[in-house]
OpenMM code with the backbone's topology and positions (N, CA, C; nanometers):
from openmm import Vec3, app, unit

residues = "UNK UNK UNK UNK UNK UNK UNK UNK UNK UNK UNK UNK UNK UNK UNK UNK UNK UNK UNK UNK UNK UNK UNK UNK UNK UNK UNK UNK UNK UNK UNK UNK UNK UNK UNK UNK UNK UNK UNK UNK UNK UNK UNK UNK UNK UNK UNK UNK UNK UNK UNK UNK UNK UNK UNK UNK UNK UNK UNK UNK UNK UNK UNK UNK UNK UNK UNK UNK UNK UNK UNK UNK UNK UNK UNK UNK UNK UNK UNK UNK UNK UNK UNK UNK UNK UNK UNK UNK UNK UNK UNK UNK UNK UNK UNK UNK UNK UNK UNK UNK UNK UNK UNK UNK UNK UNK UNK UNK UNK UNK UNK UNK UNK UNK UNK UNK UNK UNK UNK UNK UNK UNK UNK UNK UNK UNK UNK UNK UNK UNK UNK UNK UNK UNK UNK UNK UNK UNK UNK UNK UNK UNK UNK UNK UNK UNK UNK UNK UNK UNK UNK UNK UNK UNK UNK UNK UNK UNK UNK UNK UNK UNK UNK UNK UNK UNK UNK UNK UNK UNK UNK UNK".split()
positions = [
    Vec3(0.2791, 2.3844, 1.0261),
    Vec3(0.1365, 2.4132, 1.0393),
    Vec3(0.0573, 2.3098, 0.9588),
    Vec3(-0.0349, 2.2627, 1.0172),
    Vec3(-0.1232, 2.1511, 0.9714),
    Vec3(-0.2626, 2.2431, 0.9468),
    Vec3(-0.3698, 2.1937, 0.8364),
    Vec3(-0.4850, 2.2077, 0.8481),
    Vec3(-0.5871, 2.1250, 0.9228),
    Vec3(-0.6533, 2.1923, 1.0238),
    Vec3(-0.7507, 2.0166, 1.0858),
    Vec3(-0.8540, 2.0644, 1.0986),
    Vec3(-0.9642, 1.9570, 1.1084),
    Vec3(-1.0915, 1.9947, 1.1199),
    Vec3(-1.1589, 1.8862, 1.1914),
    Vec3(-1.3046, 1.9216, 1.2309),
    Vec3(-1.3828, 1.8167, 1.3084),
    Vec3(-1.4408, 1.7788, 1.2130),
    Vec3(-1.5194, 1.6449, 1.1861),
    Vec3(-1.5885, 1.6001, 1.0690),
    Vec3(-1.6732, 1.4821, 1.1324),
    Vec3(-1.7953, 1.4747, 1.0621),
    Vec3(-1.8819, 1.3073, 1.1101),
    Vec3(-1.8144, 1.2779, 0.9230),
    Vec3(-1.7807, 1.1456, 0.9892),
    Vec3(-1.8237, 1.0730, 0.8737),
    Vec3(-1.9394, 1.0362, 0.8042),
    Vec3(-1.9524, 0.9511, 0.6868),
    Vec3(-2.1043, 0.9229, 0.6376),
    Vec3(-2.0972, 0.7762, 0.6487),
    Vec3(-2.2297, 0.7084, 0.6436),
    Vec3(-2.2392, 0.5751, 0.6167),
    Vec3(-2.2297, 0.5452, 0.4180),
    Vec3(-2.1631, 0.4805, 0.3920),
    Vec3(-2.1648, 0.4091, 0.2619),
    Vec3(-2.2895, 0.4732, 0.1915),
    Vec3(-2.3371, 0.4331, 0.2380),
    Vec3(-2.4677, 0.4328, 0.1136),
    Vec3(-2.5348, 0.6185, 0.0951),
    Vec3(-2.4691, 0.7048, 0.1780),
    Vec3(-2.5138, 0.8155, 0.1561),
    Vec3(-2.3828, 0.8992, 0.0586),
    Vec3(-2.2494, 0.8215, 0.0692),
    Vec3(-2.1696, 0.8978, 0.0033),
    Vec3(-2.1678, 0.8552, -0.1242),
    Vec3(-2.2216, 0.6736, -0.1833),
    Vec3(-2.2908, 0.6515, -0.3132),
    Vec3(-2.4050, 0.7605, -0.3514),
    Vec3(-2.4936, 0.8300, -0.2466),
    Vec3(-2.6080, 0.9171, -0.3104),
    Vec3(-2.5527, 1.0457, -0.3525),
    Vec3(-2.4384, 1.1008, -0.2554),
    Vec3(-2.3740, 1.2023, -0.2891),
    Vec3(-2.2688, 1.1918, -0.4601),
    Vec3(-2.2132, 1.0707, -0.4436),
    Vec3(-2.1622, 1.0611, -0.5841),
    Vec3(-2.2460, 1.0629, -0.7045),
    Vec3(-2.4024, 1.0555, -0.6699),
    Vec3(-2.4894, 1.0458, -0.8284),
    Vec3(-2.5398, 1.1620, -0.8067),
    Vec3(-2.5547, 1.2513, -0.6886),
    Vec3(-2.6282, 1.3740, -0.6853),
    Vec3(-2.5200, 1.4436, -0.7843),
    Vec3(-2.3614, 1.4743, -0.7508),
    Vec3(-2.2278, 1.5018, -0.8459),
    Vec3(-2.2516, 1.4714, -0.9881),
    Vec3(-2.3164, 1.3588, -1.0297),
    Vec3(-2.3001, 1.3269, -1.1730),
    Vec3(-2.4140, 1.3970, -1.2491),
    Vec3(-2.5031, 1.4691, -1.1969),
    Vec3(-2.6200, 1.5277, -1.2358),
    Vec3(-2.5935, 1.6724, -1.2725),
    Vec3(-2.4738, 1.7043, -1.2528),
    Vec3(-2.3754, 1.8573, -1.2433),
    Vec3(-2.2789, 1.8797, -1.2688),
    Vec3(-2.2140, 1.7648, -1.3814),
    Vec3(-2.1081, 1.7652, -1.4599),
    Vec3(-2.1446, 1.7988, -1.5734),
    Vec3(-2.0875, 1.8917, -1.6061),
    Vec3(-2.0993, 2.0033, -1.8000),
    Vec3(-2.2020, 2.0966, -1.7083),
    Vec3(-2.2048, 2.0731, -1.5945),
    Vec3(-2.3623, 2.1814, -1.5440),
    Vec3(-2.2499, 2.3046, -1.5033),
    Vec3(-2.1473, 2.2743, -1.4024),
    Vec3(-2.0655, 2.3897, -1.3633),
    Vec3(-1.9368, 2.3255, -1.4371),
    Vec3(-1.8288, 2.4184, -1.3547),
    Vec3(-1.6795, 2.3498, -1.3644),
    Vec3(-1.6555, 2.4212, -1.2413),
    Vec3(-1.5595, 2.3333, -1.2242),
    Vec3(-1.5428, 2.3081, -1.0209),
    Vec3(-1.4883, 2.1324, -0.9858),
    Vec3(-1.4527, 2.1752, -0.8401),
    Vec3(-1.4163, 2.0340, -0.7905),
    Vec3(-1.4710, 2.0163, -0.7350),
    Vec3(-1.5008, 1.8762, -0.7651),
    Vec3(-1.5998, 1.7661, -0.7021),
    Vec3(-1.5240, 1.6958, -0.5817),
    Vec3(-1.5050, 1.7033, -0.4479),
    Vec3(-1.4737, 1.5872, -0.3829),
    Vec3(-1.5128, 1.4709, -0.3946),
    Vec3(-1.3825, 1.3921, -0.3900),
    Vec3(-1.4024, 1.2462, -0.3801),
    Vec3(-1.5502, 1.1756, -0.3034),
    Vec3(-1.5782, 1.0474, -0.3880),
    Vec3(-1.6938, 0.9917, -0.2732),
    Vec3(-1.6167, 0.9622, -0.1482),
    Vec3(-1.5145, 0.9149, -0.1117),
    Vec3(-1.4469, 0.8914, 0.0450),
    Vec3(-1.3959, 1.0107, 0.1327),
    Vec3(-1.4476, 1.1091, 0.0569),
    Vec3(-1.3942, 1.3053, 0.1001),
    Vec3(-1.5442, 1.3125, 0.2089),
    Vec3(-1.6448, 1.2814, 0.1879),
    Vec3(-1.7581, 1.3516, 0.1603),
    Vec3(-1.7919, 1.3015, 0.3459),
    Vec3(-1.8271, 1.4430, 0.4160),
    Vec3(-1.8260, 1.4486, 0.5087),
    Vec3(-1.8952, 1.5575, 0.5888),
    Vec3(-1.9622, 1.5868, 0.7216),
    Vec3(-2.0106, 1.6895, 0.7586),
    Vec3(-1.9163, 1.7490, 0.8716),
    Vec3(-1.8665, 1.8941, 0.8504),
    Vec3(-1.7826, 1.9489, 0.9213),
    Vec3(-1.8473, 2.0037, 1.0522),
    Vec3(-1.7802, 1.9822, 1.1596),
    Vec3(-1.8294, 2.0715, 1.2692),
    Vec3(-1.7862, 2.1619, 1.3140),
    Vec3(-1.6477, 2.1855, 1.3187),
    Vec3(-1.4911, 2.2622, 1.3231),
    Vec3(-1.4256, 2.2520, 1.2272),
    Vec3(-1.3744, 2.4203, 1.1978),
    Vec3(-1.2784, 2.4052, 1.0867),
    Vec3(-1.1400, 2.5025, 1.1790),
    Vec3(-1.0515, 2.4384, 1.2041),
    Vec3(-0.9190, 2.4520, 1.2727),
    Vec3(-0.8115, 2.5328, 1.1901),
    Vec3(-0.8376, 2.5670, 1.0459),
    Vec3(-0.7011, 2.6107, 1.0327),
    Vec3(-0.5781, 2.6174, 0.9952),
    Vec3(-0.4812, 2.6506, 1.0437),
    Vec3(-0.3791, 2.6522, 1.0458),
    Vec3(-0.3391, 2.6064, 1.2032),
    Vec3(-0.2759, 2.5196, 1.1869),
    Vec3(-0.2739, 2.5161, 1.3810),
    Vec3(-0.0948, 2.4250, 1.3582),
    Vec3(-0.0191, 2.4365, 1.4265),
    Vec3(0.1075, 2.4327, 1.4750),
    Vec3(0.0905, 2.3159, 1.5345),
    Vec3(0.1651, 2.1402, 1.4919),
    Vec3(0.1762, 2.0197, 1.4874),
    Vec3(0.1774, 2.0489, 1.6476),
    Vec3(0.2332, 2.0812, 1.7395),
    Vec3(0.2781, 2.0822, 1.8499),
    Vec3(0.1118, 2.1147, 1.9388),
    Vec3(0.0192, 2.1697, 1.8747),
    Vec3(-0.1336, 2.1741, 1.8962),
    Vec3(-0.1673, 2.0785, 1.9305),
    Vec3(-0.1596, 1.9571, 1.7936),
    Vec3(-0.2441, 1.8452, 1.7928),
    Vec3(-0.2816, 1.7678, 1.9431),
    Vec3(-0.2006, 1.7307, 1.9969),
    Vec3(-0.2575, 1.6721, 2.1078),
    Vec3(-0.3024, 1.6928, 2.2030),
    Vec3(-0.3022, 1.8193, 2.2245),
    Vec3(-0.3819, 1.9123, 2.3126),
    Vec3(-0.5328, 1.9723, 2.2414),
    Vec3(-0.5514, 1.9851, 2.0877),
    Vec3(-0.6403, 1.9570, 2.0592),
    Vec3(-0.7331, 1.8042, 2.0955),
    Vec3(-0.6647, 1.6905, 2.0660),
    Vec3(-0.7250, 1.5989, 2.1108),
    Vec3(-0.7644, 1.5464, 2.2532),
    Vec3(-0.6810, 1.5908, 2.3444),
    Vec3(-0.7118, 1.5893, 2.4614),
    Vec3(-0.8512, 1.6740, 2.5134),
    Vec3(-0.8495, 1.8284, 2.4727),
    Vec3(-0.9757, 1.8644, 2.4762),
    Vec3(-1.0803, 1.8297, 2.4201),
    Vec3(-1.0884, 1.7264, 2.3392),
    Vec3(-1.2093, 1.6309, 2.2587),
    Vec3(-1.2491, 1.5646, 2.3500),
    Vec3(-1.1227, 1.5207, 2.4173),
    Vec3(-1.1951, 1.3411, 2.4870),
    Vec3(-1.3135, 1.4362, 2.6033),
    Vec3(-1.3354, 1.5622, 2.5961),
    Vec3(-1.4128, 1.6210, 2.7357),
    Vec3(-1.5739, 1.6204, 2.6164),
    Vec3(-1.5865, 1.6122, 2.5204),
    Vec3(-1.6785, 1.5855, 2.4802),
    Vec3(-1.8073, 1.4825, 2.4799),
    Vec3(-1.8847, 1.5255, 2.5450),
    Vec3(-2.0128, 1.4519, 2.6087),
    Vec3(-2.1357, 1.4567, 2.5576),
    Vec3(-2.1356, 1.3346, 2.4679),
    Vec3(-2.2549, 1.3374, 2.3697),
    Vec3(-2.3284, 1.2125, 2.3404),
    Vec3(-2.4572, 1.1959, 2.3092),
    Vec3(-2.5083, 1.0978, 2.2979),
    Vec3(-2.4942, 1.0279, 2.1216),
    Vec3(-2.4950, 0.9329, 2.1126),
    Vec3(-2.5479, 0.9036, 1.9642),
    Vec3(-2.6750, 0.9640, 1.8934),
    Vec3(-2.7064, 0.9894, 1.7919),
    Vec3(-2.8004, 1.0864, 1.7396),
    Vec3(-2.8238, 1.0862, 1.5924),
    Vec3(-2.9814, 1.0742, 1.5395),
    Vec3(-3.0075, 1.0384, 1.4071),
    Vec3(-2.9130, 1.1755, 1.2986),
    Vec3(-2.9516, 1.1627, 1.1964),
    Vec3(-2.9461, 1.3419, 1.1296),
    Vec3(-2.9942, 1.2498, 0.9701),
    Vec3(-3.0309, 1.3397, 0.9029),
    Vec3(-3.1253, 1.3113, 0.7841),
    Vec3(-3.0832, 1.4271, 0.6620),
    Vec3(-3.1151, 1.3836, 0.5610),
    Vec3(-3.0399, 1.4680, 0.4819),
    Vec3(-3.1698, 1.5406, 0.4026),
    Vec3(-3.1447, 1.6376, 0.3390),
    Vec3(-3.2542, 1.7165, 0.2946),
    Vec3(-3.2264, 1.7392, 0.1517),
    Vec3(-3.3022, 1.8288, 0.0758),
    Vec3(-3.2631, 1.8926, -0.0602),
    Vec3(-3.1329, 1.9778, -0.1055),
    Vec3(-3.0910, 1.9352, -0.2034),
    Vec3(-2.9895, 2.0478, -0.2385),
    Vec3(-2.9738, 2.1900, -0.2154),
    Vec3(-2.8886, 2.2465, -0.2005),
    Vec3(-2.8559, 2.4125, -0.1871),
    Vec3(-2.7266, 2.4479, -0.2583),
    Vec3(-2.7163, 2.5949, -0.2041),
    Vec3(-2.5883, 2.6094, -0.2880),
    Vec3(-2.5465, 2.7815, -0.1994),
    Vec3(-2.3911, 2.8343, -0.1463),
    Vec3(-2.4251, 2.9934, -0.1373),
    Vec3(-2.2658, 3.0049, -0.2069),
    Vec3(-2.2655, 3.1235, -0.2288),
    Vec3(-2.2148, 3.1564, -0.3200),
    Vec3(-2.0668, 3.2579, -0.1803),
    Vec3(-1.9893, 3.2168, -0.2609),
    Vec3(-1.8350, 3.2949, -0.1854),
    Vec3(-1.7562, 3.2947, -0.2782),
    Vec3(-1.6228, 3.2636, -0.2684),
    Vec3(-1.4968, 3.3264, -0.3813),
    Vec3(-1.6152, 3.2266, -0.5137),
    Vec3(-1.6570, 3.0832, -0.4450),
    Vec3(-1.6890, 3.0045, -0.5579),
    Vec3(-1.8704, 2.9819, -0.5222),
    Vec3(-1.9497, 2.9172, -0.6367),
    Vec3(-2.0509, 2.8942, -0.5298),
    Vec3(-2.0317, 2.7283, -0.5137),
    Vec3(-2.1087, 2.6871, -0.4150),
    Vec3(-2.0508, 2.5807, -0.3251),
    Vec3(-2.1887, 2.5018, -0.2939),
    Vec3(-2.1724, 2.4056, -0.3846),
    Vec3(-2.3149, 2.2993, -0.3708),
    Vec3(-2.3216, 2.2002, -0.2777),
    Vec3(-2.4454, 2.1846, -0.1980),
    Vec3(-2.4396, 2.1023, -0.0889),
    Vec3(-2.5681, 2.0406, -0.0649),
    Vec3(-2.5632, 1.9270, -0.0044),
    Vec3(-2.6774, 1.8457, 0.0401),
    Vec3(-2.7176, 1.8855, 0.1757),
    Vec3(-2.8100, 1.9472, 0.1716),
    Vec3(-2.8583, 1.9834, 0.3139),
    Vec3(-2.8509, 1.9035, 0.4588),
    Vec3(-2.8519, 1.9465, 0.5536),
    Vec3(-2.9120, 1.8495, 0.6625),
    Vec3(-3.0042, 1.8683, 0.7351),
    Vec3(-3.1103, 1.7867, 0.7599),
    Vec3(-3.1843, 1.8419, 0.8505),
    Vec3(-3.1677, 1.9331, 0.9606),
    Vec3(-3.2228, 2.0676, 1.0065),
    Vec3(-3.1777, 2.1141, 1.1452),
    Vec3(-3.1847, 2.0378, 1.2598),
    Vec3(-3.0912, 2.0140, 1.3543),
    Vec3(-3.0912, 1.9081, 1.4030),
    Vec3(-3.0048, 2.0177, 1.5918),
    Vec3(-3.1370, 1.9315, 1.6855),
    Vec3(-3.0775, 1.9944, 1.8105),
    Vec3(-2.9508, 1.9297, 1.8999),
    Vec3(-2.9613, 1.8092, 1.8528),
    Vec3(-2.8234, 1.7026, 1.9110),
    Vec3(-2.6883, 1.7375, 1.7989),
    Vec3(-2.6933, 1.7794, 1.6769),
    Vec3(-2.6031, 1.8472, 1.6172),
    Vec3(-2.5290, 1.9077, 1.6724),
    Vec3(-2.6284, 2.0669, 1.6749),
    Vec3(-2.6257, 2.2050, 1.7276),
    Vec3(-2.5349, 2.1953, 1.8641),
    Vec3(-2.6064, 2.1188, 1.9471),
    Vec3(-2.5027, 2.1094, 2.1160),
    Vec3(-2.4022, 2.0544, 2.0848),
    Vec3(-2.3529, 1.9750, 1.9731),
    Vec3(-2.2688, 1.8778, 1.9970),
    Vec3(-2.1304, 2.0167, 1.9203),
    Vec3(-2.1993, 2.0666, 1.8676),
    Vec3(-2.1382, 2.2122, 1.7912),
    Vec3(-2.0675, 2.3026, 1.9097),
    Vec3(-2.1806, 2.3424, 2.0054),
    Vec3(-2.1505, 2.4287, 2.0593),
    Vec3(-2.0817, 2.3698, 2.1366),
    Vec3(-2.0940, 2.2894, 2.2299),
    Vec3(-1.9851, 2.1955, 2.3420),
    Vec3(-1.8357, 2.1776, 2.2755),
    Vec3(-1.8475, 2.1819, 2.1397),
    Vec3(-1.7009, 2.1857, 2.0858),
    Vec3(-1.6303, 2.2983, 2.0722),
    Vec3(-1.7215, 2.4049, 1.9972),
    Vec3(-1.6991, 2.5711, 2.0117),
    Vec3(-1.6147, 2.6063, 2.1805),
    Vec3(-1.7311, 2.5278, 2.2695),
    Vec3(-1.7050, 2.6186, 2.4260),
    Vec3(-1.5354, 2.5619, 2.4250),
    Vec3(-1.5215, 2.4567, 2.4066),
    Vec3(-1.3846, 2.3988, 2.4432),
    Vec3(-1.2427, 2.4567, 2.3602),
    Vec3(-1.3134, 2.5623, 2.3119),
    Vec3(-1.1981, 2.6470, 2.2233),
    Vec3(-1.2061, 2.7828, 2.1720),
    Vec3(-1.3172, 2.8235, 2.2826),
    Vec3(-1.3473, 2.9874, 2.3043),
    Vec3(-1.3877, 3.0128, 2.1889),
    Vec3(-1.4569, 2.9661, 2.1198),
    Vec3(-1.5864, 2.9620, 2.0257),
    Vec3(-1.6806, 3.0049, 1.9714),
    Vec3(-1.7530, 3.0628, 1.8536),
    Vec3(-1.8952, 3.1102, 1.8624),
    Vec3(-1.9349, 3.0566, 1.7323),
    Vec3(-1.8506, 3.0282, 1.6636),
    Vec3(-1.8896, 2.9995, 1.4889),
    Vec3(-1.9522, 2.8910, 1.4958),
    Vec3(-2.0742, 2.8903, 1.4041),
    Vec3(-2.1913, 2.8242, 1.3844),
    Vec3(-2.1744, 2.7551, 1.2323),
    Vec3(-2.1400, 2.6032, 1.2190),
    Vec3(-2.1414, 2.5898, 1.1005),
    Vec3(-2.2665, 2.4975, 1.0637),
    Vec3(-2.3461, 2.5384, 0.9449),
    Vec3(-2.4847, 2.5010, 0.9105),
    Vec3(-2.4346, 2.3767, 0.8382),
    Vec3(-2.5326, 2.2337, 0.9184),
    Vec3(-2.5279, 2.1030, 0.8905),
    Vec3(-2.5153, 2.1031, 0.7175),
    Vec3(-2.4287, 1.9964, 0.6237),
    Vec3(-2.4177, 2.0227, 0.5225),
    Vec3(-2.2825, 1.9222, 0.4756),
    Vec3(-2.3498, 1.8779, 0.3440),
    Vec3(-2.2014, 1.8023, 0.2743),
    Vec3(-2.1842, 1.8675, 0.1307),
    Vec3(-2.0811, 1.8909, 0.1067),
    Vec3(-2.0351, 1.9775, -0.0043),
    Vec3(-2.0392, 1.8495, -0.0854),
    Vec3(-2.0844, 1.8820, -0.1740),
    Vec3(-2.0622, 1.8216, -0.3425),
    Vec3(-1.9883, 1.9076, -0.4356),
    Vec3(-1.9399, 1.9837, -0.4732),
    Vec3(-1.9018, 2.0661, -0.5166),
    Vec3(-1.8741, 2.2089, -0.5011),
    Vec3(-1.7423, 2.2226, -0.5586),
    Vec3(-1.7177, 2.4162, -0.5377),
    Vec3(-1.6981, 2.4267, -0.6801),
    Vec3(-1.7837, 2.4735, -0.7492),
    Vec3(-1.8260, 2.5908, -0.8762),
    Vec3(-1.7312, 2.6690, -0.9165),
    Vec3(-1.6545, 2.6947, -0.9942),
    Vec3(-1.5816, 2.8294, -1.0283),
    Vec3(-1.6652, 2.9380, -1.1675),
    Vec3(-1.7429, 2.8312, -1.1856),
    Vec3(-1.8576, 2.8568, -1.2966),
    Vec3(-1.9687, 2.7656, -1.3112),
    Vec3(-2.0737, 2.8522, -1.3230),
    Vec3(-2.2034, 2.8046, -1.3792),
    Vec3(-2.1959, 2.7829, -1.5589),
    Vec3(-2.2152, 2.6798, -1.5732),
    Vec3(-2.1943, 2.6502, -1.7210),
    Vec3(-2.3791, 2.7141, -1.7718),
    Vec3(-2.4739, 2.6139, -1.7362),
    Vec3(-2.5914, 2.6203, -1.7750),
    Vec3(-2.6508, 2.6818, -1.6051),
    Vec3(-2.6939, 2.7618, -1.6149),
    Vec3(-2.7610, 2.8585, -1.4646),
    Vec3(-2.8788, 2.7668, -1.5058),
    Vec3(-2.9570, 2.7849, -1.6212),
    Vec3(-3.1145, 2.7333, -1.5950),
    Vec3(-3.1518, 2.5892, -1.5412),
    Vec3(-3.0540, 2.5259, -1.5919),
    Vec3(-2.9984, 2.3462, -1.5816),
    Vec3(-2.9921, 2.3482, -1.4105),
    Vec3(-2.8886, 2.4100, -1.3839),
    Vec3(-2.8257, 2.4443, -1.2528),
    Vec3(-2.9466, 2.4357, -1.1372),
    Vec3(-3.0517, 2.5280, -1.1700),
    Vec3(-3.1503, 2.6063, -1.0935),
    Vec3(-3.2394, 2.5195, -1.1105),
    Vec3(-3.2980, 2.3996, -1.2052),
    Vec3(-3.4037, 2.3173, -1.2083),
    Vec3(-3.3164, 2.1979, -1.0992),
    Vec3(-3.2004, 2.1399, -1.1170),
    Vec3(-3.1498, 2.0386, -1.0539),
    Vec3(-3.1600, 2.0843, -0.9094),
    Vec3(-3.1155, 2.1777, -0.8813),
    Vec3(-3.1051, 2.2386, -0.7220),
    Vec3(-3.2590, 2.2381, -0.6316),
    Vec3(-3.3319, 2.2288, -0.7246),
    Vec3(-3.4495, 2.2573, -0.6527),
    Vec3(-3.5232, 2.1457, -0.6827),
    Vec3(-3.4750, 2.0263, -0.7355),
    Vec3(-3.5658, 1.9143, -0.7841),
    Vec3(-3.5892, 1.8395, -0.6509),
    Vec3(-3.6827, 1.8010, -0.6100),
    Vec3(-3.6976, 1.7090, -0.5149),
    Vec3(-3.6092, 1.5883, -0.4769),
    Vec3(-3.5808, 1.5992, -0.3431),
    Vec3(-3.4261, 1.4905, -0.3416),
    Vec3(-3.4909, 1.3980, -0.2042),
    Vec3(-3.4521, 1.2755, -0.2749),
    Vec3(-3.4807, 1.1317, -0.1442),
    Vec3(-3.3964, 1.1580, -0.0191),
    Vec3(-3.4631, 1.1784, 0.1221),
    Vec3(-3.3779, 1.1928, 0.2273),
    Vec3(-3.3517, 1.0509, 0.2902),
    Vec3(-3.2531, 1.0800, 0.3248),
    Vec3(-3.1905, 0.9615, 0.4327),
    Vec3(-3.1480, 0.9389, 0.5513),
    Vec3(-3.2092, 0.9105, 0.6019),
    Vec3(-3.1842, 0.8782, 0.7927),
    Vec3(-3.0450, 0.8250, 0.8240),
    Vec3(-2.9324, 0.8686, 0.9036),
    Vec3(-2.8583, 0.7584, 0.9631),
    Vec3(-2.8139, 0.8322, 1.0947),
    Vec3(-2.7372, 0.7430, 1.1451),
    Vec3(-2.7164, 0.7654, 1.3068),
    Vec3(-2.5991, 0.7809, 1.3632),
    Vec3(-2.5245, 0.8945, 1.4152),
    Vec3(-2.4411, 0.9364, 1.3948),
    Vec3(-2.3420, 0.8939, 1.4961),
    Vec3(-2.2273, 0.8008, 1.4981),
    Vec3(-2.1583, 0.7433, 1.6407),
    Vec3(-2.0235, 0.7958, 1.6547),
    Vec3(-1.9826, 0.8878, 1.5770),
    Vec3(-1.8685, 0.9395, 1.6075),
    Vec3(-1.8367, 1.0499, 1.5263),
    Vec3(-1.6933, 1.1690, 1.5882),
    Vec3(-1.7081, 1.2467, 1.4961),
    Vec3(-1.5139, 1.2329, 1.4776),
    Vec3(-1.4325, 1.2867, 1.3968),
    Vec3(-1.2901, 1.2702, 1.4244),
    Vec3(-1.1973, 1.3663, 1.3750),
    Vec3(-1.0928, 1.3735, 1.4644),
    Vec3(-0.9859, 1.5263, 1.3927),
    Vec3(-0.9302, 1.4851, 1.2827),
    Vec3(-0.9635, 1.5440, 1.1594),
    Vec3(-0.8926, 1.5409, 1.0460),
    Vec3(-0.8154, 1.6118, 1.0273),
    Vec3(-0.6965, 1.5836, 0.9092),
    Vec3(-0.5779, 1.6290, 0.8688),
    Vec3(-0.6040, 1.6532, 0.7464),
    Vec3(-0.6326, 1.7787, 0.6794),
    Vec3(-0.6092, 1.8030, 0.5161),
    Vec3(-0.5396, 1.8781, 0.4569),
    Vec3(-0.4732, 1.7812, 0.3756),
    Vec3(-0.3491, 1.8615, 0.2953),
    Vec3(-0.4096, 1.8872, 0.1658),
    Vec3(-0.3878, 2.0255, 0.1091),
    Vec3(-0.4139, 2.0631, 0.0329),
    Vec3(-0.3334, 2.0126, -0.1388),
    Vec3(-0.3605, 1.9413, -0.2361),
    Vec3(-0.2924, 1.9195, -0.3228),
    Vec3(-0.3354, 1.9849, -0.4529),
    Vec3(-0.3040, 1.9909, -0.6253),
    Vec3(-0.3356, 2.0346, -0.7041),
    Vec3(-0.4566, 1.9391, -0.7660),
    Vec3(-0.4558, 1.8319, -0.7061),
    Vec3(-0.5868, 1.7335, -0.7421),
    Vec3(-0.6766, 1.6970, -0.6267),
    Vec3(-0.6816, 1.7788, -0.5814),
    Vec3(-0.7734, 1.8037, -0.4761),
    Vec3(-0.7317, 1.7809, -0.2595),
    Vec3(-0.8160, 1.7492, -0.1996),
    Vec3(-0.7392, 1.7758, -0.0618),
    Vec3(-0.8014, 1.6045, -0.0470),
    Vec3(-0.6534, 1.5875, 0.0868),
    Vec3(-0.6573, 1.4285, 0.0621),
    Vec3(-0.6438, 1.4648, 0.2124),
    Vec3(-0.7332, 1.3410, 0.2729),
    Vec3(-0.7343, 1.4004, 0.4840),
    Vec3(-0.7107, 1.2352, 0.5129),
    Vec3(-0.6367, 1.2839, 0.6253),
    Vec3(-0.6322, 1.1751, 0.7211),
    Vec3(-0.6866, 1.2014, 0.8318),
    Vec3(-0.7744, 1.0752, 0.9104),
    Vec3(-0.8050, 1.0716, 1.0346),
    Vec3(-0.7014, 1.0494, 1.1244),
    Vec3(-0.7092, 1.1767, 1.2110),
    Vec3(-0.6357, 1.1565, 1.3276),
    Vec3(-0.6340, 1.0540, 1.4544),
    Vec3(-0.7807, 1.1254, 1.4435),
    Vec3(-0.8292, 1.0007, 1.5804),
    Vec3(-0.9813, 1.0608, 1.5662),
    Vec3(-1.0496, 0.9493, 1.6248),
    Vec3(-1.2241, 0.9104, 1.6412),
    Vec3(-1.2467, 0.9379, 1.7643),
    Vec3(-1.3875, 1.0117, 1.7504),
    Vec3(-1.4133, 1.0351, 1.9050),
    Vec3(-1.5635, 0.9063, 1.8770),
    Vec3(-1.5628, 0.8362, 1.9740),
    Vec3(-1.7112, 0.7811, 1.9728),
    Vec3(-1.8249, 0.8551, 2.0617),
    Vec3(-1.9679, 0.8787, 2.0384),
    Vec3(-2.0148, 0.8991, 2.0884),
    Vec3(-2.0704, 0.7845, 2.2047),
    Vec3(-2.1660, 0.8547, 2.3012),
    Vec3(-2.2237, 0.7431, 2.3494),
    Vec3(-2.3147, 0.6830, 2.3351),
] * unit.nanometer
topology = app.Topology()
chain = topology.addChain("A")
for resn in residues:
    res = topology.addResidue(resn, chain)
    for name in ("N", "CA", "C"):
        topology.addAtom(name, app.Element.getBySymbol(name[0]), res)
């Protein structure tokens, strides 16, 4: 059993913004920080799925019919589950959303995952007040344009999860 997931990559210069947004929240929680080359927006999260899947997962990709499409990043957030879980927003975005659901339909589908790059999972709030001024401080957005999305492979390790790209879907 493999873990896989759908993911856009980022352009360079947004996973440098994501690495200094991270440094603004060290002694703030304790938690893991993904790597700057981790840092990614999920569209599908797959699981547990049986190696013998994979290519029939990928085969139902290549039916994916999508245009190229901006997406922009917004202010910090954060929701709270086993850990709470800090993230750089994304704009709501309608070429996202379809590109979501057209993937959902191709695998009997309904889960909706809200645009978003994790910076961190929390196991503690060190300073809450620190925490709560940074989260809400006004954050520089950034435009880029999104040309592909790809099945990742993540293995879970004790120093964090290390993914390989399977394969790239390009948009059009």
């Amino acid at each position: 059993m493999v873990r896989l997931f759908l993911g856009i990559d980022l352009p360079r210069k947004i996973k440098e913004y994501c690495a200094q947004l991270q440094w603004d929240f060290r002694g703030v929680v304790k938690g893991s920080f993904p790597t700057q080359d981790n840092f990614h927006i999920t569209l599908k999260f797959f699981s547990d799925v049986p190696e013998s899947e994979i290519n029939n997962i990928m085969r139902k990709l290549t039916e994916v019919q999508c245009k190229r499409f901006e997406l922009t990043t917004e202010n910090l957030n954060y929701f709270k589950r086993k850990n709470t879980v800090l993230f750089l927003d994304i704009v709501k975005n309608d070429f996202l959303l379809r590109l979501q659901k057209d993937i959902n339909k191709l695998f009997s589908d309904k889960g909706d995952l809200k645009g978003h790059i994790t910076l961190c999972r929390a196991k503690k709030i060190i300073d809450e007040k620190k925490f709560n001024v940074l989260v809400n401080k006004e954050r520089t957005s950034y435009t880029f344009i999104v040309r592909s999305f790809s099945l990742i492979k993540s293995t879970l390790t004790p120093e964090g999860a290390i993914y390989d790209t399977l394969k790239t879907f390009e948009l059009q």
